[in-house]
N, C-alpha and C positions, 0 to 999 in steps of 0.2 A: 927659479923665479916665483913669484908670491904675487899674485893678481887679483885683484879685486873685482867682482863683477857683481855689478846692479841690475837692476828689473825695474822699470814704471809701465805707465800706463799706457803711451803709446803702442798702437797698432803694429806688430811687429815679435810677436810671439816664437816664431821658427826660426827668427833671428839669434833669438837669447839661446833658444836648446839647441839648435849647433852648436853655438861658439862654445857653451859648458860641453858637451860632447869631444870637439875637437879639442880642448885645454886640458881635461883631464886625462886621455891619452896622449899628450904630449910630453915628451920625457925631458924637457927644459920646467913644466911647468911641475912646481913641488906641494902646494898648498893654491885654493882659490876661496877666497873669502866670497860668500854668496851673499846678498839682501836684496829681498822683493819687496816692493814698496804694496801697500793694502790693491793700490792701483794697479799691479803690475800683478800680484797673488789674482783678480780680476781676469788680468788678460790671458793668462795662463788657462785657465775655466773657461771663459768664451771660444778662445782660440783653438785650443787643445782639446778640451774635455778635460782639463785634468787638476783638481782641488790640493791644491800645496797649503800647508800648515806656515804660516810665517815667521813661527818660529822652529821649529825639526820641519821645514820642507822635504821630503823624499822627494828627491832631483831621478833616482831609479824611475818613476813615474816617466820620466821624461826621456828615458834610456839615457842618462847620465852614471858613469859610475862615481860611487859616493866616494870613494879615498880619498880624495884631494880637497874635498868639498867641506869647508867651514862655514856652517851659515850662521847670521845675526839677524834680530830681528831689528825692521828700520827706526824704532823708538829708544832700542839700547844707547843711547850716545855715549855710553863708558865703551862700548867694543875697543877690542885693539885699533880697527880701520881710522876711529878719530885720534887716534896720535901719530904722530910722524916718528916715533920713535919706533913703531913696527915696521916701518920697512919694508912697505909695498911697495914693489917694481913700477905698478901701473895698476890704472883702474879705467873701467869701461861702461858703460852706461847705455847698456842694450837694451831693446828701444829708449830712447830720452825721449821725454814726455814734453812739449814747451813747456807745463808750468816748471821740471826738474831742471832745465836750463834757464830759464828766468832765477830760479833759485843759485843756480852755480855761477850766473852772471853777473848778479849783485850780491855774493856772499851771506847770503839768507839761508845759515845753517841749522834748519829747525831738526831735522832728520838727518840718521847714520848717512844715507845717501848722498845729502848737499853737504853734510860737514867731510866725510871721505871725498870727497871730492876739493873743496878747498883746501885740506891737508894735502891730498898728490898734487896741487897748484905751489903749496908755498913751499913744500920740498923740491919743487922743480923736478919731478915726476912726469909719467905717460898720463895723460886723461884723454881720452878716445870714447866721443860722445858720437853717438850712435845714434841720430835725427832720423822720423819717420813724418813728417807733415809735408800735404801742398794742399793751396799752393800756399806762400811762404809771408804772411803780411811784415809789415815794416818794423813791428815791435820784435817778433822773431829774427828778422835779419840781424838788427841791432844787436838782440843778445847771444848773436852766433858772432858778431864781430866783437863783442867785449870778452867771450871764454877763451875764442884765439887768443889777440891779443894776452891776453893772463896766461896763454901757454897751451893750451886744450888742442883738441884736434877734430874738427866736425869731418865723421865718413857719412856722408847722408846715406842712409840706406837703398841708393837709387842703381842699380845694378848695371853693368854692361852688357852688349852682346854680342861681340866680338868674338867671345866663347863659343857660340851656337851654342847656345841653351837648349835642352829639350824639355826640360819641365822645371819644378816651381822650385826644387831643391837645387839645379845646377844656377839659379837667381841666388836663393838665399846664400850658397857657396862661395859665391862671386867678394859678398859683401865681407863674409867671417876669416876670408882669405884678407882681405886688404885692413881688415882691423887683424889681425894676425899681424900680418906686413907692420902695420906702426905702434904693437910689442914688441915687435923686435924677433919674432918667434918666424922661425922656415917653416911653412904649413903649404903642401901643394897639395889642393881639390879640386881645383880646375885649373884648364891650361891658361898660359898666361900669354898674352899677346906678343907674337911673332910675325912677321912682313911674311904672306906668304909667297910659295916659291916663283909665283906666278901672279903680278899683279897687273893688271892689262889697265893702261890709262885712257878714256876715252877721249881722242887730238877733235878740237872742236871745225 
């Protein structure tokens, strides 16, 4: 599989280095095209501590292993990612920024990012947008129901707890599992919800 993964600005930085962590150990996944948007290079620094080059990003920085890792800078628009003739499985958009869904919503393909993304839409592709805002005004609702409709996939990064989470990484787990889940890729990080053996109903 051949997976695309983007970077913006939205809040949501341990979101993106899992999921590069968990794809590039993943033996289905053979290559992952990387682009951090200037905004998303940002988040990585505030978030992290950790100064990415946008164009050679060292993802190592992030305990990612580089093998799999092709990155483009988001102004290249000749990359492979803007033609449909490469052949990417899916692409993902961890954190999505609203303005990077406004962009994907109205096919405002200024950057590698919104045009790769319009490409995995008109080849009838995975696009698995990865929303971090609340609360949620009317203009964003809107452009979350025009990328479904076009085919997209909103996982809002809002986590379960059904797990019993114990800290902030069995949260972030939660989320990199269920965009897993709609690549198409078997990834088990945390448990996945079961009736337990004993569920006692309170008779009113």
């Amino acid at each position: 599989m051949k997976v695309i993964v983007a970077v913006t600005g939205a809040s949501g930085a341990l979101y993106a280095q899992r999921l590069l962590q968990v794809l590039s150990q993943h033996e289905q996944v053979r290559e992952i095209a990387f682009i951090m948007s200037e905004q998303g290079r940002m988040l990585f620094a505030h978030e992290l501590g950790v100064n990415l080059s946008l164009k050679n990003p060292d993802l190592s920085l992030l305990g990612v292993s580089m093998d799999k890792i092709v990155p483009f800078h988001p102004k290249d628009l000749a990359a492979p990612p803007s033609s449909g003739s490469a052949r990417y499985d899916g692409m993902v958009i961890i954190p999505c920024s609203t303005n990077t869904l406004a962009k994907v919503a109205y096919g405002f393909a200024e950057d590698l990012i919104s045009r790769a993304a319009h490409v995995i839409l008109k080849e009838r592709r995975r696009l698995i947008i990865v929303t971090r805002e609340t609360p949620l005004s009317l203009v964003t609702l809107r452009n979350m129901v025009a990328v479904t409709e076009a085919g997209a996939i909103i996982v809002d990064a809002n986590p379960g707890f059904y797990h019993n989470p114990k800290t902030i990484q069995d949260l972030v787990d939660f989320i990199v599992q269920r965009v897993c889940d709609h690549l198409g890729l078997n990834v088990e990080i945390v448990p996945r919800w079961e009736l337990p053996e004993k569920w006692w109903v309170h008779e009113a």
